[in-house]
C-alpha positions in Angstrom: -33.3 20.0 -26.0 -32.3 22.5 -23.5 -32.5 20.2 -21.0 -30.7 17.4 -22.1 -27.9 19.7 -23.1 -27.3 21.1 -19.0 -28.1 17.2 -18.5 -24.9 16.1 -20.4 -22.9 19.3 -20.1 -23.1 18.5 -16.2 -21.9 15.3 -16.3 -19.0 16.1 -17.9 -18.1 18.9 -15.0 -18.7 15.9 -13.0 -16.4 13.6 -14.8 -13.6 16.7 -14.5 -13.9 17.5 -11.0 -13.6 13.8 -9.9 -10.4 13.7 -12.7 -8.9 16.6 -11.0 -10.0 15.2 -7.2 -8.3 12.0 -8.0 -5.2 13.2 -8.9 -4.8 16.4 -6.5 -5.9 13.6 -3.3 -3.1 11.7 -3.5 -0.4 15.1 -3.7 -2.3 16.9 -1.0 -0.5 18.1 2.3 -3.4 18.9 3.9 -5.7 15.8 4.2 -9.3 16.5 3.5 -8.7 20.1 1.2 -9.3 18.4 -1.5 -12.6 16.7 -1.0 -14.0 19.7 0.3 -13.4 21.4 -3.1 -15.0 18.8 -4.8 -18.0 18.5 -2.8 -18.1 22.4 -3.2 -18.2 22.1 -7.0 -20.3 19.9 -8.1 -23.1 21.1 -5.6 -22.6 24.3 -8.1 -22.9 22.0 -11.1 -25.8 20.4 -9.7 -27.2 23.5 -8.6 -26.8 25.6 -12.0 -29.4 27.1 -13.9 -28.0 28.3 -16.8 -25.9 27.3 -19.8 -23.0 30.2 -19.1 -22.9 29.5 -15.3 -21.7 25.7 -16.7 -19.5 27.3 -19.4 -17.9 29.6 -16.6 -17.8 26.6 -14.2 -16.1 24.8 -16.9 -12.6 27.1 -16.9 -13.4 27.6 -12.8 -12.5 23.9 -11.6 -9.4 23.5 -12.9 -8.3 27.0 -11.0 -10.0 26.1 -7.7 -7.9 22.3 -7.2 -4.4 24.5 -8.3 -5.5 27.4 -6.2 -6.6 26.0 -3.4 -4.8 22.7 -2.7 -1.3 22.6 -1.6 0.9 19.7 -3.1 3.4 18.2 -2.5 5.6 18.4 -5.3 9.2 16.7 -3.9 8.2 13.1 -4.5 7.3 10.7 -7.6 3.7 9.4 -7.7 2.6 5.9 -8.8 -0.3 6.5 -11.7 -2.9 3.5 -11.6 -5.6 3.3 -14.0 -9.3 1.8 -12.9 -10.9 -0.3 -15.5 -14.0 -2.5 -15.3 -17.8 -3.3 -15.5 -19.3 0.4 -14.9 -21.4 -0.5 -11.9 -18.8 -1.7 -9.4 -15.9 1.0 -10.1 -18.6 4.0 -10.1 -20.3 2.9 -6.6 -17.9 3.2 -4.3 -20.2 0.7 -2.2 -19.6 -2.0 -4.6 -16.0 -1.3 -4.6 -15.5 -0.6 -0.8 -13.8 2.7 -2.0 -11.4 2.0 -3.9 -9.9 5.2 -5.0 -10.1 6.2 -1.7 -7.4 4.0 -0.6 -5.4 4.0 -3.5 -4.8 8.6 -3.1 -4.5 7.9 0.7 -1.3 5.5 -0.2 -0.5 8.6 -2.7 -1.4 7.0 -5.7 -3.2 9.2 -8.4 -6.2 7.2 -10.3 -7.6 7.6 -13.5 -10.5 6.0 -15.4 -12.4 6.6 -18.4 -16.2 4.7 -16.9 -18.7 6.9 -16.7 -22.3 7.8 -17.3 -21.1 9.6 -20.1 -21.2 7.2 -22.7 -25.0 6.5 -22.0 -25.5 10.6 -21.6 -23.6 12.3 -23.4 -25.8 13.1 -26.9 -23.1 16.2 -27.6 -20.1 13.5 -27.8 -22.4 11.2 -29.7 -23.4 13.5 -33.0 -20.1 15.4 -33.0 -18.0 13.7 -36.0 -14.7 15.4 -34.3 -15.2 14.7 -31.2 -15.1 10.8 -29.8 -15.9 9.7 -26.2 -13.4 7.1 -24.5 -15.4 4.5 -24.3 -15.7 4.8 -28.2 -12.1 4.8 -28.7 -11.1 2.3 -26.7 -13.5 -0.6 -28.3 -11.9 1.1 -31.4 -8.0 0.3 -30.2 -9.3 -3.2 -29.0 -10.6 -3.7 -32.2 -7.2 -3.6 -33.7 -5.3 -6.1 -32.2 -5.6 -9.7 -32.5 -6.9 -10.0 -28.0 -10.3 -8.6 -28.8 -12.2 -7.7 -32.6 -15.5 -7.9 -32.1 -18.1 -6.7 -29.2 -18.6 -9.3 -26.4 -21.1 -8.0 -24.3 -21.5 -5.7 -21.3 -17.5 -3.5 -21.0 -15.0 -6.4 -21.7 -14.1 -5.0 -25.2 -13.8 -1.9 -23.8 -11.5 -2.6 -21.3 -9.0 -4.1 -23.1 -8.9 -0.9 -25.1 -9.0 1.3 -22.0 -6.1 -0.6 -20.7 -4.1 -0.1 -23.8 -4.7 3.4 -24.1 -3.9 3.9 -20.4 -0.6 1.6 -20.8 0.3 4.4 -23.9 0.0 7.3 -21.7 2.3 6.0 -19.1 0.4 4.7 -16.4 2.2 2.0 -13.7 -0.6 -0.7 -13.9 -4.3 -1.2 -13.4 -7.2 -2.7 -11.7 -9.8 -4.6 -12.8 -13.0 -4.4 -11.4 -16.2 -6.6 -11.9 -19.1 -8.1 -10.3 -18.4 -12.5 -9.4 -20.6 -13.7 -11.9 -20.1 -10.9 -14.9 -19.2 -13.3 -18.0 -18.1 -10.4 -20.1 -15.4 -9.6 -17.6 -14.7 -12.9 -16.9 -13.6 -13.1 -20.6 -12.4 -9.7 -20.6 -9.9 -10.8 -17.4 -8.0 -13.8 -19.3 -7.5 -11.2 -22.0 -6.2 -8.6 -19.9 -3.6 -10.9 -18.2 -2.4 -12.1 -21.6 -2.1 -8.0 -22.3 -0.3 -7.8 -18.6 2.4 -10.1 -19.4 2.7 -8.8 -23.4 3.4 -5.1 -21.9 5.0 -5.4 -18.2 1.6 -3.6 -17.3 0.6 -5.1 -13.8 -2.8 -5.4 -13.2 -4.8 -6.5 -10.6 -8.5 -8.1 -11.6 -10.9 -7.6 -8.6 -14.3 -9.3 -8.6 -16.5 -8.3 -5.6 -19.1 -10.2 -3.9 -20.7 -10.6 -0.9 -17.9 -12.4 1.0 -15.4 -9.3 0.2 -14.6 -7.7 3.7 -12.8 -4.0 4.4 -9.5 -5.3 5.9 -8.4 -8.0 3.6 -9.4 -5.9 0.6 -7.0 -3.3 1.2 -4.4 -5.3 2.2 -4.4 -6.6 -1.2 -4.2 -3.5 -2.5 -1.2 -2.5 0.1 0.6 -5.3 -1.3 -0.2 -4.9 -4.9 1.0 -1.2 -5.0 3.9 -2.1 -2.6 4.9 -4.8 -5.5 4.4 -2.6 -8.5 7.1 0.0 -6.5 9.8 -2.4 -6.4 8.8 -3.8 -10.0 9.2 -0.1 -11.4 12.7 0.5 -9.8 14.0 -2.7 -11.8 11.9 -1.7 -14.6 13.4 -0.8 -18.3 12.7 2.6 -19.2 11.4 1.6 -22.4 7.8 1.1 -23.3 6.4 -1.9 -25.2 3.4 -1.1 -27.5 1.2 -3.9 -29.5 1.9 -3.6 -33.2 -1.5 -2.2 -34.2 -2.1 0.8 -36.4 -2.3 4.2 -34.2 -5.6 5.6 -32.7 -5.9 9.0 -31.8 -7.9 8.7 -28.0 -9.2 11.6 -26.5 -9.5 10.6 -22.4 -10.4 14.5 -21.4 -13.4 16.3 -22.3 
């Protein structure tokens, strides 16, 4: 039990530091600090022994990205969420490095796909606690897009993207393997939900034929588009009539 507990307690820090990379990549001044932070802790996670080394680690990572990373504060950043079938957006082979690009154009990423909904046993048994893959199939299951479980992450991405859309975000990206019928489904829905909310989004389904240079100019463009979309944008927000969820996206 032990075991399992470091197991799942480590891929939260995981989850946290990539959060906290994400975000502090895309403010950085200096190019590269930020990487190099998060390659230094989680090769601490990975490497700790004990329950309180994780438990200090825990309040550590936070400190170490605000400590260490200088930001540019002077300018507004875009926030884009990444949705999708968990294989392609967590290999950043499959998804020829997405984020990547995204915090080099200064845009700050989110997502809620992880391991952690297969891992995380503490999540799972707490009745207070609720991990975001639960809520979100729980938001989807309240509007009229999505009720019931179709297989593989579709239902849960039309929740993800809801919950995303309520926290402010500037659009999305959905990402899926050619033949995934789930997200195939999933996609119609989401465009529906794109044009319901003035939430861009941009479905992405990699195969073979994908290549480095057209991929990001597509994302060049996309982000380019949402800019000039936000300036003419009304302030005001547009949420589905469907009762409220509490969603927790942070450990």
């Amino acid at each position: 039990i032990t075991v399992l507990r470091k197991a799942w307690i480590k891929n939260r820090l995981i989850d946290t530091v990539k959060r906290y990379l994400t975000t502090f990549r895309a403010m950085e001044t200096s190019k590269g600090t930020s990487d190099e932070i998060a390659d230094f802790l989680w090769t601490q996670t990975m490497n700790a022994k004990r329950l309180s080394t994780l438990r200090k680690l825990a309040q550590k990572i936070p400190k170490v990205f605000e400590n260490e990373v200088s930001v540019d504060t002077s300018r507004a950043y875009l926030k884009f969420a990444i949705i999708g079938e968990i294989y392609v957006v967590l290999v950043q082979e499959a998804n020829y490095g997405l984020e990547r690009i995204l915090n080099d154009l200064g845009v700050i990423t989110a997502t809620n796909v992880s391991l952690r909904k297969f891992t995380d046993v503490g999540y799972k048994l707490n009745p207070f606690k609720q991990l975001p893959q639960k809520a979100a199939m729980k938001l989807a299951a309240k509007t009229k897009h999505l009720k019931h479980y179709c297989g593989g992450c579709g239902q849960e991405n039309v929740g993800s993207m809801l919950m995303f859309q309520r926290q402010g975000f500037d659009g999305a990206f959905h990402l899926a393997p050619l033949p995934c019928l789930p997200e195939i489904s999933a996609s119609y829905i989401l465009e529906d939900l794109s044009r319901e909310l003035d939430f861009p989004i941009l479905p992405i389904f990699a195969d073979e034929y994908e290549y480095n240079a057209g991929f990001q100019t597509r994302i060049e463009a996309f982000v380019n588009s949402v800019k000039v979309w936000g300036k003419e944008r009304t302030t005001e927000k547009k949420l589905l009539p469907i009762e409220p969820l509490e969603a927790v996206i942070t450990a």
